[in-house]
C-alpha positions as CSV (number, residue, x, y, z in Angstrom):
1,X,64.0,171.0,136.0
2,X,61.4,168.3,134.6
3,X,60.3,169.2,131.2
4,X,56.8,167.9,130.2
5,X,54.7,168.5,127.6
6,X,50.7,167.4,127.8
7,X,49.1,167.0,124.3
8,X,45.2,166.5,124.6
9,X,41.8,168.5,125.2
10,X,40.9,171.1,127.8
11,X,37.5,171.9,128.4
12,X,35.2,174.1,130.8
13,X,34.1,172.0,133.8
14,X,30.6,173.0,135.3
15,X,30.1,171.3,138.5
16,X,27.0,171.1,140.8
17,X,27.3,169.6,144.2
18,X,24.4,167.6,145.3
19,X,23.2,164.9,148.1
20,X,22.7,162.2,145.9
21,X,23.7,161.6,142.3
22,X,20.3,161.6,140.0
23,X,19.0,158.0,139.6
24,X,15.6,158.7,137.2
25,X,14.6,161.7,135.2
26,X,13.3,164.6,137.4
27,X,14.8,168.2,139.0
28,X,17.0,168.4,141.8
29,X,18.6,171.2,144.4
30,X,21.9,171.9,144.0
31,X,24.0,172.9,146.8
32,X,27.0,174.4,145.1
33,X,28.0,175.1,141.9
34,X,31.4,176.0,140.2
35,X,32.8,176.7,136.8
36,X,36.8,175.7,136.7
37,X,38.9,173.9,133.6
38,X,39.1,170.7,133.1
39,X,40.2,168.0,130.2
40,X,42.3,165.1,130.9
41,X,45.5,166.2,129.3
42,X,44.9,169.7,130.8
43,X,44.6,168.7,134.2
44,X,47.5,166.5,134.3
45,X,49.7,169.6,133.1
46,X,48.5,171.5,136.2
47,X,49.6,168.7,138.5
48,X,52.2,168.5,136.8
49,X,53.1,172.0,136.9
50,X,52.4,172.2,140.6
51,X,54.8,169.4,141.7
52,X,57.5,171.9,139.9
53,X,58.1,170.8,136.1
54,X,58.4,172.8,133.3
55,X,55.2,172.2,131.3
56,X,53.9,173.0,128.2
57,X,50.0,172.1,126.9
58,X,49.2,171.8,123.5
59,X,45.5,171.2,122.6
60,X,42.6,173.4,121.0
61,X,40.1,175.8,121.5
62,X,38.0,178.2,119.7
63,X,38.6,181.9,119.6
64,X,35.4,182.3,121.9
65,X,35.2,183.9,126.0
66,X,35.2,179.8,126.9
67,X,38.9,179.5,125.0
68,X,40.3,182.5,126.4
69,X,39.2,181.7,130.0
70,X,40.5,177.9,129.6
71,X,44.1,179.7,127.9
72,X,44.2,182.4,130.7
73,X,43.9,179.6,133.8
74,X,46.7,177.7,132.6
75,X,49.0,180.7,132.3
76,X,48.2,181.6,135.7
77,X,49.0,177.8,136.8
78,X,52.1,178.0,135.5
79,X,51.3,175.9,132.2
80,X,52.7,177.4,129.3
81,X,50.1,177.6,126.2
82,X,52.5,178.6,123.3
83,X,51.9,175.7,121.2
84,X,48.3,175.4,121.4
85,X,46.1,176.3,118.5
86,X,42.7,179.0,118.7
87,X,40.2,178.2,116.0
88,X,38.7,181.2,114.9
89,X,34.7,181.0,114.8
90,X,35.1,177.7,117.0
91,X,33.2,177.0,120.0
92,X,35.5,175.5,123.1
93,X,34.6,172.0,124.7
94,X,32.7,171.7,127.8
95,X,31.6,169.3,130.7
96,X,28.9,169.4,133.3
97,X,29.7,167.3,136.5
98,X,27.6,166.4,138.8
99,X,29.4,165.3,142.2
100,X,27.5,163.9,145.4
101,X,28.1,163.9,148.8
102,X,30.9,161.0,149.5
103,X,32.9,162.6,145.8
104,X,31.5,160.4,143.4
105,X,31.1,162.1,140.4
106,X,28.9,161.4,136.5
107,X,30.4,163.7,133.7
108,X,28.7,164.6,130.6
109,X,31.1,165.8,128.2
110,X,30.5,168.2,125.2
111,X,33.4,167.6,122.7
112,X,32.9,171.1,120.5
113,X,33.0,169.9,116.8
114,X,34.0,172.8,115.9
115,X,38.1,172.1,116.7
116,X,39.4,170.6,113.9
117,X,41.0,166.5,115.0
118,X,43.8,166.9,112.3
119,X,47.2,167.3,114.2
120,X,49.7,167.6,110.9
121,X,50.9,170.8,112.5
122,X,53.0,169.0,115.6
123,X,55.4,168.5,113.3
124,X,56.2,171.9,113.4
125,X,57.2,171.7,117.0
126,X,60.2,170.1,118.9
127,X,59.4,167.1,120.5
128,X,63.2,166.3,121.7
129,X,63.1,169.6,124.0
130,X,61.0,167.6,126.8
131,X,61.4,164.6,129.0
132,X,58.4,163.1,129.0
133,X,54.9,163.2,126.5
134,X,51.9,163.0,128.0
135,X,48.5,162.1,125.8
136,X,44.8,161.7,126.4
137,X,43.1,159.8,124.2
138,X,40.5,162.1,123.7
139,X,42.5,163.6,120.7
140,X,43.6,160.6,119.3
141,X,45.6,162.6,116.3
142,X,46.6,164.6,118.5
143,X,48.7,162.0,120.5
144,X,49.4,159.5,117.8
145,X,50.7,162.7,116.2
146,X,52.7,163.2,119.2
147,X,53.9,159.9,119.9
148,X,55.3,159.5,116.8
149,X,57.7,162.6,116.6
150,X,58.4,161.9,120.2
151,X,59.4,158.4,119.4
152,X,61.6,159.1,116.6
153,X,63.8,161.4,119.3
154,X,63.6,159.2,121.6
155,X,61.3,160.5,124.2
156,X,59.3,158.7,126.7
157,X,55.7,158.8,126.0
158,X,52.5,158.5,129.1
159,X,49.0,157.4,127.6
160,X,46.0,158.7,129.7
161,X,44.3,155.2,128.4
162,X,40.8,156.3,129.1
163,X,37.4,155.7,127.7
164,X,37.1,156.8,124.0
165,X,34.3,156.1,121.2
166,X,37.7,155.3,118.7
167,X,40.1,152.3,119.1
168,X,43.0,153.0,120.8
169,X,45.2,150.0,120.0
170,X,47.3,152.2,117.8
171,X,48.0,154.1,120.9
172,X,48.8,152.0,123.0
173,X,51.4,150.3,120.6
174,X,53.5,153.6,120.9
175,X,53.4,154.2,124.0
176,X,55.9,153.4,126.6
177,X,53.6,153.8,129.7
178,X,49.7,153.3,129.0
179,X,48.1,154.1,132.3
180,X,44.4,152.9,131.8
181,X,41.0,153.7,134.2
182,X,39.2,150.7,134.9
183,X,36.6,151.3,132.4
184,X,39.0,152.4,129.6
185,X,40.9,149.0,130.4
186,X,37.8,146.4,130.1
187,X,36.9,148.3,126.6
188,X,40.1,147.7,125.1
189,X,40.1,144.2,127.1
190,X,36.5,143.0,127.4
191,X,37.9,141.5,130.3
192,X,36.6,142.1,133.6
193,X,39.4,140.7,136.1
194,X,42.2,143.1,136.4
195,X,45.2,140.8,135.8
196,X,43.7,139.0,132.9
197,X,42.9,142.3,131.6
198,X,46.0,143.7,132.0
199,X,48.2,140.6,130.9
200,X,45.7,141.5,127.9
201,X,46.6,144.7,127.2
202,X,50.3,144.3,127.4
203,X,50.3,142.1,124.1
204,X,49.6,145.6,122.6
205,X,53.1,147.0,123.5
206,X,56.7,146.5,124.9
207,X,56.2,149.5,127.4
208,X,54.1,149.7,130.9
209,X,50.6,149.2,131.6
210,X,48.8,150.5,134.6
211,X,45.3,150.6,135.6
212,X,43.8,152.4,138.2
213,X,40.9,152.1,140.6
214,X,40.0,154.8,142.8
215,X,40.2,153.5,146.3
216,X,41.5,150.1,145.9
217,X,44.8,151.6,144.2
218,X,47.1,151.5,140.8
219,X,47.5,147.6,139.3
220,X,50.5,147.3,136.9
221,X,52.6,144.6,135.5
222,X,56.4,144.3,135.8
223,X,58.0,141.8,133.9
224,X,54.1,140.0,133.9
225,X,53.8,140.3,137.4
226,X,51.2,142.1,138.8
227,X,52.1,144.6,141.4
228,X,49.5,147.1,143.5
229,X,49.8,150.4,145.1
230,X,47.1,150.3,147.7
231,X,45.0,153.6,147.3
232,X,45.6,156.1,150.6
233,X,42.6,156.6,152.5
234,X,41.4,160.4,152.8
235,X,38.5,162.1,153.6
236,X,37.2,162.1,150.0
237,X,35.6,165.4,149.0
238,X,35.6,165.2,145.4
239,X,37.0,162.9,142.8
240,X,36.5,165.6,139.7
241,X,39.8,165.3,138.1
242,X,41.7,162.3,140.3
243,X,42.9,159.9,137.4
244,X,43.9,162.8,135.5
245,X,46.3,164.3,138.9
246,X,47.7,160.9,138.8
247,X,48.9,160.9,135.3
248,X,50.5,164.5,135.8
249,X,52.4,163.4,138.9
250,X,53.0,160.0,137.4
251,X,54.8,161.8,134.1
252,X,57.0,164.1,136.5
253,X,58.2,161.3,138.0
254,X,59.1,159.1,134.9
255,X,60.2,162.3,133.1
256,X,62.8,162.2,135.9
257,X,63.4,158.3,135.7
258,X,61.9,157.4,139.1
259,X,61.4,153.7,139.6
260,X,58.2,152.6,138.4
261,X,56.5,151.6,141.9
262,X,58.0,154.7,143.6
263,X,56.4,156.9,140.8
264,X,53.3,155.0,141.0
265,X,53.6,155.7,145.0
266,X,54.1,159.2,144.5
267,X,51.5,159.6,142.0
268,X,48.9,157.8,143.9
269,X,49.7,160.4,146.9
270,X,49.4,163.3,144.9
271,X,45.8,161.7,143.9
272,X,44.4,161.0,146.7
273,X,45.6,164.6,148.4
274,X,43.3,165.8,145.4
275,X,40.5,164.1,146.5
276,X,40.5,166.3,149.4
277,X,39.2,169.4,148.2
278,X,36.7,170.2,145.4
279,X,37.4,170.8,141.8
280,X,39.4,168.7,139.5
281,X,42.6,171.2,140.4
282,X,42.0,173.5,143.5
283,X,43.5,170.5,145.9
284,X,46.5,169.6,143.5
285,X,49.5,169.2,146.6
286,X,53.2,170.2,145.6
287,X,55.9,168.6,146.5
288,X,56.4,169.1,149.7
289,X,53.1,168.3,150.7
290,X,53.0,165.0,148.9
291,X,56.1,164.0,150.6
292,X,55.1,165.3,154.7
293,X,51.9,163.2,153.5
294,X,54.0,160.3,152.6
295,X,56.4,160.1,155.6
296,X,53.0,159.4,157.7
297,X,53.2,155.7,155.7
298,X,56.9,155.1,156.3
């Protein structure tokens, strides 16, 4: 069995369904509302979980109701929690989402102060029992932590290269996949044209880099060619989560030293099967489905 290990933030994800996404200041009419967990790191261990790897999370949250409900979920996705800390007196991260009718969605996302950003105490943990490290960058000690001790036992590494308020150049340096959003990609870049930006971006590091862009697909670069994944078309009902899918199914795959297109082919499936259900994890296919979805673009 795959053995991954995700290493980022999970937070409480409050999402209200409505028509239109808010354009000026005023109040508007739900018409749903759900409360499920979210984080990018998080996420991608559920996916990753789902498609039948062995995964552990490691993150933080405070000892509070929010904490305990983000812990319990994962256990009951199959994502083992041993390694992540509880901060006593600490208040848990949280987003609010809003999500309109075609999926489109606008997150606001509370990062609790309260969880401490050190991440000395990884080095207490053994980084050579998994196939594959996963990071968001939304602990950046957290995965530069990581990295490192994954690195040193020679462990493949997966950055969620998404937008972040720090530099992530470090990051990317160490990574052997760096599988950017669009807008994480032109921040590091400042370059708006996806090839220039990624042919940018690869100066950073020796290992892969990917970007992806909703409906139009995954971009990467093999040996400074740019190659594409077209993006599957679904009936989209909500794209809470999507990227983060991607990078779960994307790590299985490289855990398991698929090809890079095939993964990116796989991972791209699992994605946009996610698209077709609400919340960032309710519509996350296994296996099997990804694949009976797949044979229909043989």
């Amino acid at each position: 069995m795959t053995r991954i290990v995700c290493v980022g933030i999970t937070v409480l994800d409050r999402i209200w369904y409505l028509d239109d996404l808010p354009k000026e200041g005023g109040k508007y009419v739900a018409k749903d509302y759900t409360e499920v967990g979210g984080g990018p790191a998080a996420t991608a261990a559920v996916a990753a979980a789902k498609l039948g790897a062995e995964v552990d999370f490691i993150g933080r949250v405070g000892d509070d109701d929010t904490g305990r409900r983000l812990l319990a979920e994962l256990e009951s996705l199959g994502v083992n929690t041993r390694y992540t800390r509880v901060f006593s007196g600490a208040r848990s991260s949280q987003s609010a989402v809003l999500v309109d009718a075609s999926g489109e969605r606008v997150i606001a996302n509370y990062p609790s102060p309260d969880l401490p950003a050190g991440a000395d105490w990884l080095q207490e943990i053994d980084f050579s029992q998994w196939d594959l490290v996963l990071a968001d960058v939304r602990w950046h000690d957290g995965a530069k932590q990581a990295f490192t001790l994954a690195r040193r036992q020679g462990v493949p590494t997966l950055l969620d290269a998404d937008v972040t308020p720090q530099d992530i150049a470090e990051l990317i340096a160490i990574s052997d996949h760096a599988a950017f959003s669009a807008p994480g990609l032109r921040r590091l870049t400042q370059v708006e044209e996806t090839a220039g930006a990624l042919k940018k971006a690869q100066t950073l590091t020796n290992g892969h880099v990917y970007v992806t862009q909703g409906r139009d697909g995954c971009f990467w670069l093999e040996n400074g060619t740019v190659c594409h994944q077209p993006g599957f078309e679904v009936d989209v009902i909500d794209t809470t989560g999507a990227g983060d899918v991607f990078h779960g199914a994307l790590a299985v795959s490289l855990g398991q030293q698929v090809p890079v297109d095939d993964a990116v082919r796989f991972a791209s499936a699992v994605a946009a099967l996610k698209c077709t259900r609400p919340g960032g994890r309710a519509g996350i296919p296994d296996c099997d489905q990804t694949r009976s979805f797949l044979s229909l673009f043989v």
